[in-house]
C-alpha positions in Angstrom: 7.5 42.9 -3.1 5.8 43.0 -6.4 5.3 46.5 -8.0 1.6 46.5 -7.9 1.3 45.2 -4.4 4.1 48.1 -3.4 2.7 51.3 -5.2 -0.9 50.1 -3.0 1.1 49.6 0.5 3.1 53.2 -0.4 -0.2 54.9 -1.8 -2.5 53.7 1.5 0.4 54.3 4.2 -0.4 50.7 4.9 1.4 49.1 7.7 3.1 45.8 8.4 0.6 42.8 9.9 2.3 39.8 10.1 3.4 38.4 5.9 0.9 40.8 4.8 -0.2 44.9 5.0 -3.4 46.8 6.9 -4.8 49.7 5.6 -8.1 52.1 6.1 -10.0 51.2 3.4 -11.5 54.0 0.9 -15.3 52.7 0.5 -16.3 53.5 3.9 -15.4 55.3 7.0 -12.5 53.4 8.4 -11.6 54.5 11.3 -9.7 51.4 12.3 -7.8 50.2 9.6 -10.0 46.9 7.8 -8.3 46.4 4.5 -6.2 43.5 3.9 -3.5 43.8 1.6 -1.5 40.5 0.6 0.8 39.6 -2.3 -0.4 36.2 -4.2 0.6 34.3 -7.2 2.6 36.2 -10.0 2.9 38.8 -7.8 -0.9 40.1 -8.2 -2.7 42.1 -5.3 -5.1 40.4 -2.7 -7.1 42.4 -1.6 -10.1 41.9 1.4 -12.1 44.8 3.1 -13.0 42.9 6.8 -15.8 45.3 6.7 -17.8 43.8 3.5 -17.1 46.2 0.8 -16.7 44.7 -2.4 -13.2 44.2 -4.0 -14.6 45.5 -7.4 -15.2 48.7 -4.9 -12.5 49.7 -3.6 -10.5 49.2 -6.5 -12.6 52.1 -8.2 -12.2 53.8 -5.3 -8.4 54.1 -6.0 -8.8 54.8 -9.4 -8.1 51.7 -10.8 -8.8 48.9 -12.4 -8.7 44.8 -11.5 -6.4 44.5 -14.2 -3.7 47.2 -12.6 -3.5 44.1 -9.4 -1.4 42.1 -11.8 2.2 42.2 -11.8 2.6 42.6 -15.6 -0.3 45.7 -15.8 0.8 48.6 -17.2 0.6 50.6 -14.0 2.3 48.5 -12.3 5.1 48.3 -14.7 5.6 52.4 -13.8 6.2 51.5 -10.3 8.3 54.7 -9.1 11.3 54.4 -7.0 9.8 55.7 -3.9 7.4 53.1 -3.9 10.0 50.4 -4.1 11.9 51.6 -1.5 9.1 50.0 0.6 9.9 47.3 3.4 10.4 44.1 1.3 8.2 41.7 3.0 9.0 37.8 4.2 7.0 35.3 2.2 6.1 31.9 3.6 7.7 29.5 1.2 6.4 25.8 -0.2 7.0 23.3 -2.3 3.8 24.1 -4.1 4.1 25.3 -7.5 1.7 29.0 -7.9 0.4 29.5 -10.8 1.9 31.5 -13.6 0.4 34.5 -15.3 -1.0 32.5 -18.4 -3.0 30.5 -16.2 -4.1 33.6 -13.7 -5.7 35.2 -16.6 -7.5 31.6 -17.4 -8.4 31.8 -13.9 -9.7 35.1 -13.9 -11.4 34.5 -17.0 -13.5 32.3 -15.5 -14.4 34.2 -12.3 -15.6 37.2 -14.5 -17.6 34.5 -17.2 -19.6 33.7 -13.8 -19.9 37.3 -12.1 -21.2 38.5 -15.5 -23.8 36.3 -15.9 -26.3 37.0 -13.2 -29.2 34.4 -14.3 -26.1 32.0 -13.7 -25.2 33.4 -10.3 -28.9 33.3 -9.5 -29.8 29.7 -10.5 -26.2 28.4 -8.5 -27.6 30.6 -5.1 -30.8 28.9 -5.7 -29.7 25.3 -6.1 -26.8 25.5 -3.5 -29.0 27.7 -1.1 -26.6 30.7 -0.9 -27.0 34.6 -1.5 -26.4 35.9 -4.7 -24.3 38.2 -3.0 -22.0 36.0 -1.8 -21.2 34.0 -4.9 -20.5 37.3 -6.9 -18.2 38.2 -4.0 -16.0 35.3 -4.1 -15.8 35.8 -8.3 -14.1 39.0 -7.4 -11.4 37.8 -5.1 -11.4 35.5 -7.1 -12.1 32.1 -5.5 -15.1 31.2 -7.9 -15.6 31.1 -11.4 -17.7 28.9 -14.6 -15.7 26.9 -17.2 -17.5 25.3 -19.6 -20.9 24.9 -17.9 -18.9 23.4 -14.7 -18.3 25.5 -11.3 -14.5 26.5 -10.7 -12.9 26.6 -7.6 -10.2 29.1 -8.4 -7.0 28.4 -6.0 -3.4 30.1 -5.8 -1.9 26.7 -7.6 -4.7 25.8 -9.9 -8.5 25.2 -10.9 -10.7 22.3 -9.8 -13.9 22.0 -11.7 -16.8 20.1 -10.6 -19.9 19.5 -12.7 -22.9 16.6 -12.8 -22.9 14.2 -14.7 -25.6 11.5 -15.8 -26.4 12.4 -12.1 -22.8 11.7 -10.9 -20.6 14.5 -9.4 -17.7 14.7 -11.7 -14.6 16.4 -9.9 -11.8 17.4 -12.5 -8.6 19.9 -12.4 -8.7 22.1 -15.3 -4.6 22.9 -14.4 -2.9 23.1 -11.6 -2.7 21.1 -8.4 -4.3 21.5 -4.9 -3.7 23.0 -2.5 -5.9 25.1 0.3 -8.8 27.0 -1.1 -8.5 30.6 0.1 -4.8 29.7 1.3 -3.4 33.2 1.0 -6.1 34.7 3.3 -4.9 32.8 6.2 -2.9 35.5 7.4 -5.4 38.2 7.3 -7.5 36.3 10.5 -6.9 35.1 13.8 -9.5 32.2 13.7 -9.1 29.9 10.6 -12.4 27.5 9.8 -10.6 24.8 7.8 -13.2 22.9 5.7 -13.2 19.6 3.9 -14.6 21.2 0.3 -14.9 24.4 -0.7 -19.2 24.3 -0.7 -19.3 23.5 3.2 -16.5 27.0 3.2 -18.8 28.8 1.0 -22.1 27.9 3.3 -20.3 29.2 6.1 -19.1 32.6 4.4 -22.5 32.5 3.6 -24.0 32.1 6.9 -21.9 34.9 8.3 -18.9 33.7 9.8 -16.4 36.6 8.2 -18.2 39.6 8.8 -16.2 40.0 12.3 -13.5 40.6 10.4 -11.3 38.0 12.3 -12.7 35.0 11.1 -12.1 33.3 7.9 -13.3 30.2 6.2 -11.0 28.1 3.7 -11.4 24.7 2.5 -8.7 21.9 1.7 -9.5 19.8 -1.5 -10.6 16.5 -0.5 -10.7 14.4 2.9 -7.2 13.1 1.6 -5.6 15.5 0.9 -3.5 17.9 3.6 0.3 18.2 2.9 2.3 18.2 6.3 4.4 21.3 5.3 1.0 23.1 4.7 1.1 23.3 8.3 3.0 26.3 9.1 1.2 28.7 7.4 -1.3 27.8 10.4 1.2 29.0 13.1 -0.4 31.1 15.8 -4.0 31.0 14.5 -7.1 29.3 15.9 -8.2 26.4 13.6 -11.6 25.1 13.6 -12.0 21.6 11.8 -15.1 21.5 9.7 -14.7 18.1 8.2 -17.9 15.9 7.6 -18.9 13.2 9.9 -19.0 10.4 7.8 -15.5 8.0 8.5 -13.4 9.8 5.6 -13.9 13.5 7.2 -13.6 11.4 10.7 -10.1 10.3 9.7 -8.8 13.9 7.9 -9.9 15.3 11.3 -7.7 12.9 13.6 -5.1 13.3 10.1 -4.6 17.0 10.2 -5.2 17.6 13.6 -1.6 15.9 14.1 -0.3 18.2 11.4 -1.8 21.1 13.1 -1.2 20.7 16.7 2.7 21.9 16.9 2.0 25.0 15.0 -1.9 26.3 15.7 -2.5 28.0 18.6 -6.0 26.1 19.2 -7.7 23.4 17.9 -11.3 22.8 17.4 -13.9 20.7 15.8 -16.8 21.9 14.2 -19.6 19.1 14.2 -22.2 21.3 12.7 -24.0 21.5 15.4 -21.9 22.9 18.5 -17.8 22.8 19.2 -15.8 20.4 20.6 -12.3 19.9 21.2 -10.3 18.3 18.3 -9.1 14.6 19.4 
């Protein structure tokens, strides 16, 4: 357990759910505990309130700062021993590399260029049809960010950018490699909407589908690409496939589905219009 991710699990009495901590949350009246708390690359905090208050809240709330979630803060580096004598938790290992703290300060460097500039976060909501709201919500976890006048898709293992182009779409990685957009929140929900780009996850967030607090929405990179091994971290959950219609999203469906089976609990398909049962 990194000391950051301990002194908050000590500090809110938080108890074990599953790879990951619950606490009451201190930006609202919590009477059942709705604050997620998760350990994710370098050791830095995760945090998610599953009753909508912002991130940016509730760590004021504590007293602190975004900066005192990393493992190398200077709070976090006076980490007393009664903190670390906190249950050490069991972290779901893969093959994929995280990223290190150099490059989680690029990413969050990017997810505050974007939160920071509202006219930015305005135009995006406008063009893409999302609330402002949402997009400055996902800068503070952070799943979204700017780079360079391109849109950044922050993940645990890297930074995909995606821009236009001479009326192309130009998809790049800044660093990094894929691997599932919002990965590290799968363990904070029960039902799992996997989608086949992060946009069609954000329209969903968007729309709704997290405020019950058991439902989340992460995205995998492209149609092609779903590691077998990424699997597991499915085990027990309900996973609804959002994949496009067209025959690449057809074939990552049937794909992953076979990946999925052995270790979701249920499997779905999403056609955007109504469910169905996965083939």
């Amino acid at each position: 357990m990194s000391p950051p991710v301990a002194r908050l699990v000590f500090r809110l009495n938080a108890k074990r759910i599953g790879k990951g901590w619950l606490a009451k949350c201190p930006t609202h009246d919590d009477r059942k505990p709705s604050l997620s708390i998760n350990e994710g690359a370098g050791g830095r905090v995760l945090l998610k309130c599953h009753g909508g208050c912002n991130t940016n809240h509730v760590v004021a709330a504590l007293g602190l700062t975004l900066r005192d979630l990393f493992a190398d803060s200077p709070l976090a580096c006076r980490t007393d021993a009664a903190t670390m004598q906190a249950e050490t938790p069991v972290i779901a290992q893969s093959a994929d590399q995280f990223l290190s703290t150099q490059d989680c300060r690029r990413a969050i460097a990017m997810a505050v260029a974007l939160r920071e500039t509202p006219n930015l976060i305005e135009r995006i909501a406008c063009a893409r049809g999302w609330k402002a709201e949402t997009i400055r919500n996902l800068t503070y976890e952070p799943s979204l960010g700017w780079h360079e006048g391109k849109l950044a898709f922050i993940y645990e293992t890297g930074v995909k950018l995606r821009w236009r182009q001479y009326g192309d779409r130009i998809i790049r990685w800044a660093f990094g490699k894929p691997w599932l957009w919002r990965g590290s929140y799968i363990d904070t929900a029960q039902t799992i909407y996997l989608c086949e780009g992060e946009t069609d996850a954000i329209s969903l967030i968007d729309a709704g589908l997290e405020l019950n607090r058991r439902t989340i929405a992460v995205a995998i990179p492209s149609a092609s690409t779903f590691n077998e091994g990424w699997g597991e971290f499915f085990a027990d959950k309900e996973v609804v496939l959002a994949f496009d219609a067209d025959t690449a999203g057809q074939e990552a469906t049937r794909r992953v589905s076979r990946f999925l089976k052995t270790h979701a609990t249920g499997l779905k398909q999403l056609n955007w219009g109504g469910l169905r049962r996965a083939s």
